[in-house]
C-alpha positions as CSV (number, residue, x, y, z in Angstrom):
1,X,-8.3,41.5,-13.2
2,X,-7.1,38.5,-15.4
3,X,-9.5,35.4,-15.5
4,X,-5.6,33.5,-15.8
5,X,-3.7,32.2,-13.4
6,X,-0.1,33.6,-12.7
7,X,2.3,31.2,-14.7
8,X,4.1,30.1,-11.7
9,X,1.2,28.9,-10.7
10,X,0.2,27.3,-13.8
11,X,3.4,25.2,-13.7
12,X,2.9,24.0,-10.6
13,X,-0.7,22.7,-11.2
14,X,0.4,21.5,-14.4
15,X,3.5,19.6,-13.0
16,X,0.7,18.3,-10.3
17,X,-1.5,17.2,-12.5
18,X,1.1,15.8,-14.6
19,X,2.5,13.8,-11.4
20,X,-1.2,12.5,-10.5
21,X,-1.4,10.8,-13.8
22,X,1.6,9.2,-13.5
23,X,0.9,8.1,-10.0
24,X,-2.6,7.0,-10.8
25,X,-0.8,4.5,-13.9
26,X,1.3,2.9,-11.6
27,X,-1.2,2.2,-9.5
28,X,-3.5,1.2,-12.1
29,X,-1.6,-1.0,-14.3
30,X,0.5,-3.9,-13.5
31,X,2.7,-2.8,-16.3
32,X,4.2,0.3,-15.2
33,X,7.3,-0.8,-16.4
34,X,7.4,-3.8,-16.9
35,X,8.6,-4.6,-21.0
36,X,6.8,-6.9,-23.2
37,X,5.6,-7.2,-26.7
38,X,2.7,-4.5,-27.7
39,X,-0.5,-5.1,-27.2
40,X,-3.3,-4.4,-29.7
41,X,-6.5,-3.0,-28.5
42,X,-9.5,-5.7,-27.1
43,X,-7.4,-8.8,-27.2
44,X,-4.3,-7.2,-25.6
45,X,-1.4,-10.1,-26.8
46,X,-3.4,-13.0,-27.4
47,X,-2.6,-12.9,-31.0
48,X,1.4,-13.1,-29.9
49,X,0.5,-16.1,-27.4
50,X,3.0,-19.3,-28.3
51,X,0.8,-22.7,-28.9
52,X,3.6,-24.8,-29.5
53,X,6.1,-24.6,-26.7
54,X,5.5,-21.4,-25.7
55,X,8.4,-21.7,-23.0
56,X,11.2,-21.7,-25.8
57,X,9.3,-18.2,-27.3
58,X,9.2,-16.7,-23.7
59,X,12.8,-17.7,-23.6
60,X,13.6,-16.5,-26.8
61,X,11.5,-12.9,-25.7
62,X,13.6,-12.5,-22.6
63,X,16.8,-11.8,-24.6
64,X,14.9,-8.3,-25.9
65,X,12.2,-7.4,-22.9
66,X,14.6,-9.2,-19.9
67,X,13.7,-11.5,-16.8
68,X,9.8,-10.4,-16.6
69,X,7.6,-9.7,-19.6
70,X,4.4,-8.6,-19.3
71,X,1.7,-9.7,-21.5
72,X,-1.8,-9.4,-21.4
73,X,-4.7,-11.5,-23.1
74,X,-8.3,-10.1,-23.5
75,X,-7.7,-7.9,-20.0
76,X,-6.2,-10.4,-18.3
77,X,-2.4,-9.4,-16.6
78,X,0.1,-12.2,-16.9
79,X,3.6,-12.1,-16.0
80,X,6.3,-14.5,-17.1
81,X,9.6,-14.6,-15.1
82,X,12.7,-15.9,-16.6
83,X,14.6,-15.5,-13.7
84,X,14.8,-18.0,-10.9
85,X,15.7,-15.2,-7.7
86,X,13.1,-13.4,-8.8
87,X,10.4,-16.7,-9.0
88,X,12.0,-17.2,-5.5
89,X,11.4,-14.0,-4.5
90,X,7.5,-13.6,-5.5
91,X,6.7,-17.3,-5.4
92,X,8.6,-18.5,-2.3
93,X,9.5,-15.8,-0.1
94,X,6.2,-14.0,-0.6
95,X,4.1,-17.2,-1.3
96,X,1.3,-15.7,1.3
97,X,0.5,-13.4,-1.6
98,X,1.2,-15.5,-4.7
99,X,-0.1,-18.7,-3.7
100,X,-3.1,-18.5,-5.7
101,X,-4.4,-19.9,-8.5
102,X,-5.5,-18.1,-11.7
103,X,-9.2,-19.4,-12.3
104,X,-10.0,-21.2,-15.9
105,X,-13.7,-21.4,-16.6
106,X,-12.8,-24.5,-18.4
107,X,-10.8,-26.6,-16.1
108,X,-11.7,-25.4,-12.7
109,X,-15.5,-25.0,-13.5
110,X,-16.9,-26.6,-16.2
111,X,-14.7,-29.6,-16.2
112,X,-14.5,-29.9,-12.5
113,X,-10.5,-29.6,-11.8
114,X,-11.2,-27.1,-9.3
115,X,-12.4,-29.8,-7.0
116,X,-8.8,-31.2,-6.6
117,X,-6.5,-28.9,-4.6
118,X,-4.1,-28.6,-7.8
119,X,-6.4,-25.9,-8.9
120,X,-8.1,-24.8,-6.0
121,X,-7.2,-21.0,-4.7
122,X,-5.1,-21.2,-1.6
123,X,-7.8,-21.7,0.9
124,X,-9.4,-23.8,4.0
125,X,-10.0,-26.4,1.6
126,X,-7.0,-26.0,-0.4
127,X,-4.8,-26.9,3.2
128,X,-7.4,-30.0,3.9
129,X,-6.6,-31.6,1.5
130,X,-3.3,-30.7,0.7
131,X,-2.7,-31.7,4.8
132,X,-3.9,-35.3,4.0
133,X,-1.7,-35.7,1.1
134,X,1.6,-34.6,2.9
135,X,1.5,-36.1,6.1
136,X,1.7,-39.2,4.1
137,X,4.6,-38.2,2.1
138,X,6.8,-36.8,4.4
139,X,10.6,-37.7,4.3
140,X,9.9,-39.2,7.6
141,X,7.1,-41.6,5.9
142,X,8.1,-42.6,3.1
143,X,10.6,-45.5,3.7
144,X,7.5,-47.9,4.5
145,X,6.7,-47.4,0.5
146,X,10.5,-48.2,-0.3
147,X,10.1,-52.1,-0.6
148,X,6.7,-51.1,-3.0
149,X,9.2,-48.8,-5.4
150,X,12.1,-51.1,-5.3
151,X,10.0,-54.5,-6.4
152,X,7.8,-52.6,-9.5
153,X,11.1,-51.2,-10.5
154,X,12.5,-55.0,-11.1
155,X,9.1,-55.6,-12.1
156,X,9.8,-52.8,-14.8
157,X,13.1,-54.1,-16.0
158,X,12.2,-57.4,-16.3
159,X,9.4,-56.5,-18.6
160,X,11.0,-54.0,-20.6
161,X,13.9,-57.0,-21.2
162,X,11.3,-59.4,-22.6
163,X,9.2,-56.3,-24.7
164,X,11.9,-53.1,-25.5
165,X,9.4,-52.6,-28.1
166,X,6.9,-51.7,-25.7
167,X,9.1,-49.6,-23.6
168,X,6.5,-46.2,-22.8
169,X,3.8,-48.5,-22.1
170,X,5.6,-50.7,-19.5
171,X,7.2,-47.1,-17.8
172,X,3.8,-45.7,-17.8
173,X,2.0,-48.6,-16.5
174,X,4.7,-49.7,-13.8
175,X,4.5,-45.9,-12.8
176,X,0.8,-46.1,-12.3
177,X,1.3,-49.1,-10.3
178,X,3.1,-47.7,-7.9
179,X,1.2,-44.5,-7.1
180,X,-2.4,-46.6,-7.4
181,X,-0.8,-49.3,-4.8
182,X,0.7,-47.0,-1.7
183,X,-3.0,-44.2,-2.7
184,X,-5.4,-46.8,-2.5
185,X,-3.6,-50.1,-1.6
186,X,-4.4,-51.4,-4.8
187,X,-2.5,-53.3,-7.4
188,X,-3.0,-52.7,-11.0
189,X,-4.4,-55.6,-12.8
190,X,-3.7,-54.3,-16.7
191,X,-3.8,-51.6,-19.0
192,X,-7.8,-51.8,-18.8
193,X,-8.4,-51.3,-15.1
194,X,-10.3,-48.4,-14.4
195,X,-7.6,-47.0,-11.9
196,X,-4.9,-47.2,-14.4
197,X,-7.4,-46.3,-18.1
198,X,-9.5,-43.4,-16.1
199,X,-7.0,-41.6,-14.6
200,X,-4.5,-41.5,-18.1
201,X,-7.7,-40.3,-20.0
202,X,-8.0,-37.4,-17.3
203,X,-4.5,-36.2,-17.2
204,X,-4.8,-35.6,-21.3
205,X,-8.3,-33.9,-20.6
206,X,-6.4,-31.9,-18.1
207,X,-3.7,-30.7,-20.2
208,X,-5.6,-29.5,-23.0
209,X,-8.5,-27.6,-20.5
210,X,-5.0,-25.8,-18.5
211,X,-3.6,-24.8,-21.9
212,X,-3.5,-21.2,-22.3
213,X,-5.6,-19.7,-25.1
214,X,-6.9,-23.4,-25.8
215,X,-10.5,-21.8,-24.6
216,X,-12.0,-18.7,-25.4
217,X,-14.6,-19.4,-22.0
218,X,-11.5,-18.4,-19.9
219,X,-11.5,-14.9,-21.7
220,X,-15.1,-14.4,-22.0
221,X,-17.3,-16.2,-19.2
222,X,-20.5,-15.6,-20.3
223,X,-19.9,-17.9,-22.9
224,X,-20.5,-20.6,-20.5
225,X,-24.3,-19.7,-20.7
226,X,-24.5,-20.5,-24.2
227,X,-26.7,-23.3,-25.1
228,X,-25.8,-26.6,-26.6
229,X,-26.5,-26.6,-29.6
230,X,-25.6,-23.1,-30.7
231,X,-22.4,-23.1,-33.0
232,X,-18.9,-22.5,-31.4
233,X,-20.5,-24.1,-28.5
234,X,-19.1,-27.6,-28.6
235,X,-16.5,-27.2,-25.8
236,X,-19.7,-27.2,-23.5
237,X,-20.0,-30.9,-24.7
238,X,-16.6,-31.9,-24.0
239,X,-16.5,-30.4,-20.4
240,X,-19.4,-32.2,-19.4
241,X,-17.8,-35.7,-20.8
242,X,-14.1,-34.6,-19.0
243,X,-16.3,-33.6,-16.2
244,X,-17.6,-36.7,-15.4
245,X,-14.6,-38.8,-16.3
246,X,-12.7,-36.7,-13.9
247,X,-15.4,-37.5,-11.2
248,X,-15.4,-41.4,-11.7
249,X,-11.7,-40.8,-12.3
250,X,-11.4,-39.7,-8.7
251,X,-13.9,-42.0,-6.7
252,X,-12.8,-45.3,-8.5
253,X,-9.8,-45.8,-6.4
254,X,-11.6,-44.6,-3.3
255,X,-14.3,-46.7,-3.6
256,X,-12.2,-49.9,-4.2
257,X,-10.2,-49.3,-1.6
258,X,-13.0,-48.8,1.1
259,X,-15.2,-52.0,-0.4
260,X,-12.0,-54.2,-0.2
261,X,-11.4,-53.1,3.4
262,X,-13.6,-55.8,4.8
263,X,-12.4,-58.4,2.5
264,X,-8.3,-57.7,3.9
265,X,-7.8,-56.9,0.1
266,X,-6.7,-53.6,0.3
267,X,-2.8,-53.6,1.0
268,X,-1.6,-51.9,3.9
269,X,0.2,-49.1,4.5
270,X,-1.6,-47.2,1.7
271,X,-2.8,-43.5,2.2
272,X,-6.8,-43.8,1.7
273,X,-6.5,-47.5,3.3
274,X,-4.4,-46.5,6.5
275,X,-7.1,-43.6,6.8
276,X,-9.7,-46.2,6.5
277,X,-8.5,-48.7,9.1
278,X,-8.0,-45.9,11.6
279,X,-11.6,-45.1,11.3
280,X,-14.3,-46.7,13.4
281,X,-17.8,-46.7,11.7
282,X,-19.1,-44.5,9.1
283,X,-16.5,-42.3,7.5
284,X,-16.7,-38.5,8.5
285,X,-18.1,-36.4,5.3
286,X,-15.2,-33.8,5.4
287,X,-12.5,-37.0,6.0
288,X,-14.0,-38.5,2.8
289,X,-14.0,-35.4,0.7
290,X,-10.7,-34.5,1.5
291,X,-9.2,-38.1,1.1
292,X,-10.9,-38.4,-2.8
293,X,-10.2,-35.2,-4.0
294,X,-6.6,-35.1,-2.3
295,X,-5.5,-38.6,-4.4
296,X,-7.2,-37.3,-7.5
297,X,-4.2,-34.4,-7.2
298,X,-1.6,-37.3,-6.9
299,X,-2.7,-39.5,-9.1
300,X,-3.1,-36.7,-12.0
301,X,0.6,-35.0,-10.7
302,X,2.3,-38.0,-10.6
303,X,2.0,-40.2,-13.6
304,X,2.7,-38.2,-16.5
305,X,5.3,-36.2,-14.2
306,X,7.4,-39.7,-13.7
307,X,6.7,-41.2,-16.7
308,X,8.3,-38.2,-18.9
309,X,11.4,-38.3,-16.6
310,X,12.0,-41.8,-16.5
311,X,11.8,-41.8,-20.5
312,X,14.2,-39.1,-20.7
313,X,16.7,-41.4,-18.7
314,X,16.3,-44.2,-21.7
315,X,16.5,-41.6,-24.5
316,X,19.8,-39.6,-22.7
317,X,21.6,-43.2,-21.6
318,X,21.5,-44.1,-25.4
319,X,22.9,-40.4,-26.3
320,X,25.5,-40.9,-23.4
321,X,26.6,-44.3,-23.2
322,X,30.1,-42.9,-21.3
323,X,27.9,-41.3,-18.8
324,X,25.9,-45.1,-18.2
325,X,29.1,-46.8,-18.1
326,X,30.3,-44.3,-15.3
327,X,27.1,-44.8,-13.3
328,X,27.0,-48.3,-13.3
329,X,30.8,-48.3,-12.5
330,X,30.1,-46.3,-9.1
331,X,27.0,-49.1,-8.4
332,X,29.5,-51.8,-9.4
333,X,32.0,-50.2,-6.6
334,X,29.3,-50.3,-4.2
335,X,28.1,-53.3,-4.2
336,X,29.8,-55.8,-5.8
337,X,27.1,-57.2,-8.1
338,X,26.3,-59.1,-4.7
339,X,22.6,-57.8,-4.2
340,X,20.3,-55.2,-6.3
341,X,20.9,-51.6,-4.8
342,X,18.1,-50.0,-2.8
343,X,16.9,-46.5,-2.0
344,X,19.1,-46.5,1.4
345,X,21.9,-46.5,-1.5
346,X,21.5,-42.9,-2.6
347,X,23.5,-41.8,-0.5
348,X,26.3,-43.5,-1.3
349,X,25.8,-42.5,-5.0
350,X,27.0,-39.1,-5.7
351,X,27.2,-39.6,-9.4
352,X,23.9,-41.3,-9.8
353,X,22.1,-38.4,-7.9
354,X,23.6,-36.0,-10.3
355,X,22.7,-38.4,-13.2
356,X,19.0,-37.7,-12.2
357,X,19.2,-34.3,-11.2
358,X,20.6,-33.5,-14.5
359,X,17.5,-35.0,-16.4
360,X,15.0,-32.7,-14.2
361,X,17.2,-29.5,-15.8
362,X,17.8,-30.9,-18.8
363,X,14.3,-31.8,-19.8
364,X,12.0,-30.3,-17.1
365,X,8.6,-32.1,-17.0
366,X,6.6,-28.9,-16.3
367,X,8.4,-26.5,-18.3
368,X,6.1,-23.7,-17.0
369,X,6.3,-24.6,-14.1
370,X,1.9,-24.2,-13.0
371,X,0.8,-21.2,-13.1
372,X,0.5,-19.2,-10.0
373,X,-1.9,-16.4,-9.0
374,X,-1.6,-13.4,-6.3
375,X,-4.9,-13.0,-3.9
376,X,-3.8,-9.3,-3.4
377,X,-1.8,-6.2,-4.8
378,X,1.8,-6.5,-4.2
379,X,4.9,-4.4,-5.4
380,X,8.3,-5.6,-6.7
381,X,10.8,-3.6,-7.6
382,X,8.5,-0.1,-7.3
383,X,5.8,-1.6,-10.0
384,X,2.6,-2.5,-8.7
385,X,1.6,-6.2,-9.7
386,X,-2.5,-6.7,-9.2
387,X,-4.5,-9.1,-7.9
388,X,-5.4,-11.7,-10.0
389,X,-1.8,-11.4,-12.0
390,X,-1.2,-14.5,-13.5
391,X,2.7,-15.3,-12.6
392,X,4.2,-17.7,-15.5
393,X,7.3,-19.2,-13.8
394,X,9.3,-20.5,-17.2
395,X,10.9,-22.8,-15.2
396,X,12.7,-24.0,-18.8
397,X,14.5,-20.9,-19.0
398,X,15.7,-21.5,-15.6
399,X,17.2,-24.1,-16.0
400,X,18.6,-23.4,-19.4
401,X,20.0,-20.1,-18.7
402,X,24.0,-20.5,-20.2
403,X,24.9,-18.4,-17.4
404,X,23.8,-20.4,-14.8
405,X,24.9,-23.6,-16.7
406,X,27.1,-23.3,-19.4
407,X,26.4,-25.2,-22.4
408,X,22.9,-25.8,-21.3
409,X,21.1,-28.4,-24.2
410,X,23.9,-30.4,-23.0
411,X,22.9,-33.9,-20.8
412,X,26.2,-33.5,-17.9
413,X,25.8,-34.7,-14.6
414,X,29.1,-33.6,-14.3
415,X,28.1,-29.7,-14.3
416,X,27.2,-30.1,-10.5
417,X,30.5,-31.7,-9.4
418,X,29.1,-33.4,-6.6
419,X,27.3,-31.0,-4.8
420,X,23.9,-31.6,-2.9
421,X,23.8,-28.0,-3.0
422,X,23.6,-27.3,-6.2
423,X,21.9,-30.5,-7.1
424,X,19.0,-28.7,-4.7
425,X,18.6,-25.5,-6.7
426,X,17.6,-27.6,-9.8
427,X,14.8,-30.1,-7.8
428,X,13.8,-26.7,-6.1
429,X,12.9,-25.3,-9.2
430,X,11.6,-28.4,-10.6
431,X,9.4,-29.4,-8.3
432,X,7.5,-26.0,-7.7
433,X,7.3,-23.0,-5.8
434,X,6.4,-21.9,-2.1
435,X,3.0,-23.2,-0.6
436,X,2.3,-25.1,-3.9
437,X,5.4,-27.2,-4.3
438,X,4.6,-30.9,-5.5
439,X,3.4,-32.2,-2.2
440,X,4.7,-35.7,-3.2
441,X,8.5,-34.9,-4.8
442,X,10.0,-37.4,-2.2
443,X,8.1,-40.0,-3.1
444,X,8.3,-39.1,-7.0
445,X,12.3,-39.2,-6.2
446,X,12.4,-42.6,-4.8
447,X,10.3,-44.1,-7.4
448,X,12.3,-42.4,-10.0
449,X,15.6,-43.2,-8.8
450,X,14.4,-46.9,-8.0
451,X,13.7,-47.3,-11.8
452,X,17.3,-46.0,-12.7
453,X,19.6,-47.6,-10.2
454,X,18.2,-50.8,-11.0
455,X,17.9,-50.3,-14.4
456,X,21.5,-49.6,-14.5
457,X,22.7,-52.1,-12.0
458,X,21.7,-55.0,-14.2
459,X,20.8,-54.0,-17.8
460,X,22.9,-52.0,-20.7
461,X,20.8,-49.6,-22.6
462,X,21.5,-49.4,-26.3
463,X,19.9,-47.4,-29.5
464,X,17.8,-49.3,-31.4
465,X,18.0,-50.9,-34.5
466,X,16.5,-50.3,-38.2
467,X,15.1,-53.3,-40.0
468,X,18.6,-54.2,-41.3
469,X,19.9,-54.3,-37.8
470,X,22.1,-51.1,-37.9
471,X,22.0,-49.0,-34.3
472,X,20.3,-45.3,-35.4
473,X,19.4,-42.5,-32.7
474,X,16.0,-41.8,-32.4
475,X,14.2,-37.8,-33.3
476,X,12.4,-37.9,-30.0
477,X,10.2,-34.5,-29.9
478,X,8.5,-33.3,-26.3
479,X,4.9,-32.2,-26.3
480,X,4.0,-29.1,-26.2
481,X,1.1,-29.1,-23.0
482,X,1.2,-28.2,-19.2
483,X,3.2,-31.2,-19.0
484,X,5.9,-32.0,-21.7
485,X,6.4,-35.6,-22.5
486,X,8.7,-37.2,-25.0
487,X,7.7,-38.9,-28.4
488,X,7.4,-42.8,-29.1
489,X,11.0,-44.3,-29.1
490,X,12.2,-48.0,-28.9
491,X,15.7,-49.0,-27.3
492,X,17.8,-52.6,-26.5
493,X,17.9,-53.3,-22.8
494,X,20.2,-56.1,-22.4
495,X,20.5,-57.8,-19.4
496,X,24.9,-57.3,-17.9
497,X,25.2,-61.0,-16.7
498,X,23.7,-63.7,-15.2
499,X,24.0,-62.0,-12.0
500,X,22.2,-59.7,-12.8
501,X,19.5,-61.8,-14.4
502,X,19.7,-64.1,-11.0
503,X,19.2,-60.8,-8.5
504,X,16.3,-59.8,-11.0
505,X,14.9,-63.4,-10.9
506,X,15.5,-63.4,-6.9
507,X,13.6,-59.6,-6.5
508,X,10.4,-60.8,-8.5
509,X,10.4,-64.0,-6.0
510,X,9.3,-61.8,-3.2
511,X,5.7,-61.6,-2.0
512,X,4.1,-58.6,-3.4
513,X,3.6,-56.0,-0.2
C-alpha cells in the first residue's frame, strides 16, 4: 500500500491549501490589491515618504498606481485617495468606521494635542466638545457674529491702505481678532497679547508635531521612555516646551473671559462668555473642560485656515485684475456705492461666491485634507482595509484633477458657471469629511467673504512695485505643512473713491460690539 496520496487528491489539497493562503492574505493585509510603490523590508516606504509637498508626489504617483496607493511606513498601513467618490464613500458615507484618528506619539501624547477634539479618536469626549463648539456655529447662529465680521473686515482694509507693506501681518492679526472676540468675547489688544502671540506659536508647534515622518516616536514608541539627556533624544525637550505652550495656549482665553465676566468686560454674545452668563455659581468640571479644550480646536483651525485663504485672494486679484474688475462690477450693480455690502449680500452675488469658491480649489489650505483613521476592519471594493489604516485624503488632487476641472492651475471663477451645486462639491471637499468636517466652515465663510466683498467694494488691488517704481508679480511659494500657507508678498491697495473712503470712515465710526 502506497504511503502517497492518489493525485486527484493531491490536487485538490494542493489547490486548498493554495486557496487558504490566498484567503488568509487578504485578510491579513490591507494591501491585497491595492498598488503602490515597493516597500523595502523594516521601514516599509518611509524612505519614498515626500517632505516637501508631499500632496503634488501622491498626485504625481496616482498617474502610475491609480486613485488609492498603499504605502506603509515602519508597519504602519496608510492609504492615500486621489479620488473624491471614493473619499466620499469611506470618509462620508461610512464615517462610523473612518471617523478616527491615527494616534502620533508626538502630537497627541507628548505635546498634548490630543486633549483638543482635533486629534482626539471619535469618542464620548470627542462629541462633548465637538457639541459645544457647533451649537454655536450653526447656520442658524451665526448671523449674531455678522456685525463682529463685517466691522474687523473695514478694520482690515483701512489698515492695510495706510501699511500694504505690512499686508500678512494685518490679515493675520484681523483674523485672530475675530475668532478671539465671538470665542472668548475678547478684543485683541496687539500683536503681543497672549490670545493672539500663544495661540500663532502653537499652530507652528502643531504643524511640525502632525507632519508625517517629522518624528521617529510615532514609528517607535518606546522611544518616548528615553531619558533626557541621551542623544537623539532632544524632541523630548521640545514636546514638553509645545506642551505647555499649548496648555497656557488654551486656558488664556478661558480664563480672561471668565475673570472679566464680573467686570461686564467680556463682550456678549461670545461662545465661552454666553456659556458663562448662563451659568449660576461655580462652573460644572465637565462644562469647563469641554468649553477650553473645544476653543483651543477653533482657535488652532481657524487662524492659519483663514489667513492662507484670504492671502491667496490678494496674490490671485493681482494675477487677475479682469476677474476684480468683474467682481466689483456685480457689487457696484448691487448697491450703488450707496452703503458697504454685508453678509445678507451673498446671495445676491453669484460671481463673488464663485470668486471665493474658486480660491478654496485653487489653493486648498489643507491640501491633505487631516488625516483620518478607521476604529475597525472594513472592506472596499473586495480588499480588506484594517483598523488602524491611516486614510490620506489628498484633497489637492481633488481638486486639481483636469478631468474634473479642466485646466486646473488656472484661478477661474468662471469654471462653475453659477452653480451653488457645484460651488458645494469644492467647499465639501475643502472643509473635510463626514463626522470630522470643520465644525466652524460657516463662520470661517462669513469672515472670509466679509474680507473680500469689502475689500473689493472700495479698494483696487494692484502688484507691487520694485524700488524704481515699476509694477512686478511676486514668486509666492506655499508651505509645505499640514496647513499650506503662502510666502511674504507686498501689494497697492488703493482706495476706488471718496465714497468709498467715506463708507470706510462711516463703518469704523461704529461702536465696537
Amino acid at each position: 500500500m502506497s504511503d502517497s496520496l492518489p493525485l486527484p487528491a493531491t490536487v485538490l489539497i494542493s489547490a486548498g491549501i493554495a486557496a487558504s493562503v490566498i484567503v488568509y492574505r487578504l485578510l491579513k493585509s490591507p494591501n491585497a490589491k491595492f498598488p503602490g510603490p515597493r516597500p523595502v523590508p523594516v521601514i516599509g516606504n518611509a524612505h519614498q515618504m515626500p517632505q516637501e509637498h508631499p500632496w503634488l508626489t501622491f498626485s504625481q504617483w496616482q498617474k502610475v498606481y491609480g486613485d488609492v496607493i498603499y504605502l506603509e511606513a515602519f508597519g504602519k498601513p496608510i492609504l492615500v485617495v486621489n479620488s473624491s467618490d471614493i473619499a466620499i464613500e469611506l470618509l462620508d458615507k461610512r464615517s462610523a468606521t473612518y471617523s478616527d484618528r491615527p494616534h502620533l506619539i508626538m502630537a497627541s501624547d507628548l505635546c498634548g494635542f490630543g486633549r483638543t477634539f482635533v486629534m482626539q479618536p471619535y469618542g464620548e469626549d470627542w462629541r462633548n466638545q465637538r457639541k459645544a463648539i457647533t451649537q454655536n456655529f450653526s447656520p442658524g447662529t451665526i448671523p449674531i457674529y455678522f456685525p463682529v465680521q463685517e466691522r474687523q473686515a473695514a478694520v482690515l482694509v483701512q489698515n492695510i491702505l495706510n501699511s500694504p507693506d505690512k499686508l500678512d501681518e494685518e490679515v493675520k492679526f484681523q483674523v485672530a481678532t475675530v475668532i478671539v472676540r465671538v470665542t472668548f468675547g475678547h478684543y485683541l489688544t496687539d500683536e503681543n497679547d497672549p490670545c493672539f502671540s500663544l495661540p500663532m506659536e502653537v499652530m507652528s508647534n502643531f504643524s511640525a508635531a502632525t507632519l508625517p515622518g517629522n518624528f521617529m516616536v510615532d514609528f517607535f514608541p518606546a522611544l518616548r521612555h528615553l531619558p533626557r539627556w541621551m542623544p537623539g533624544a532632544g524632541f523630548l525637550k521640545t514636546a514638553e516646551k509645545w506642551n505647555k505652550t499649548q496648555y497656557d495656549a488654551s486656558w488664556i482665553g478661558y480664563n480672561w473671559s471668565e475673570e472679566h465676566m464680573a467686570t461686564g468686560e467680556t463682550y456678549l454674545p461670545s461662545l465661552v462668555g454666553s456659556a458663562l452668563h448662563e451659568i449660576e455659581g461655580n462652573v460644572p468640571p465637565d462644562v469647563k473642560h469641554n468649553l477650553v479644550w473645544g476653543t483651543s480646536s477653533v482657535l488652532g483651525g481657524g487662524m492659519d485656515t483663514n489667513m492662507s485663504t484670504i492671502m491667496t485672494f490678494f496674490y490671485a486679484m493681482i494675477l487677475h485684475p479682469d476677474i476684480q474688475r468683474k467682481a466689483q462690477a456685480e457689487i457696484d450693480a448691487l448697491l450703488g456705492n450707496q452703503r458697504l455690502p454685508v453678509l445678507t449680500d451673498r446671495s445676491s452675488l453669484p460671481y463673488l461666491r464663485a470668486l471665493v469658491t474658486e480660491l478654496y480649489r485653487w489653493r486648498t489650505n489643507v491640501p491633505l485634507g487631516v488625516a483620518h483613521s478607521l476604529n475597525k476592519d472594513d472592506v472596499y471594493n473586495g480588499i480588506v482595509i484594517k483598523k488602524g489604516t491611516i486614510i490620506m485624503p489628498n484633497v489637492w488632487h481633488m481638486l486639481h484633477d483636469p478631468n474634473v476641472y479642466p485646466d486646473p492651475l488656472t484661478y477661474n471663477p468662471d469654471r462653475y458657471k453659477g452653480s451653488d451645486a457645484e460651488m458645494k462639491k469644492v467647499t465639501d471637499l475643502a472643509f473635510g469629511f463626514g463626522r470630522r468636517t470643520c465644525p466652524g466652515y460657516n463662520f470661517a465663510q462669513g469672515t472670509i467673504f466679509s474680507i473680500i466683498m469689502t475689500t473689493l467694494a472700495t479698494c483696487n488691488i494692484l502688484p507691487p512695485v520694485d524700488v524704481n517704481g515699476k509694477e512686478y508679480i511676486p514668486n509666492v511659494e506655499y508651505s509645505s505643512g499640514m496647513i499650506s500657507v503662502p510666502s511674504h508678498f507686498n501689494i497697492q491697495l488703493k482706495s476706488r473713491s471718496l465714497k468709498a473712503q467715506e463708507l470706510l470712515h462711516d463703518a469704523l465710526s461704529k461702536e465696537r460690539i
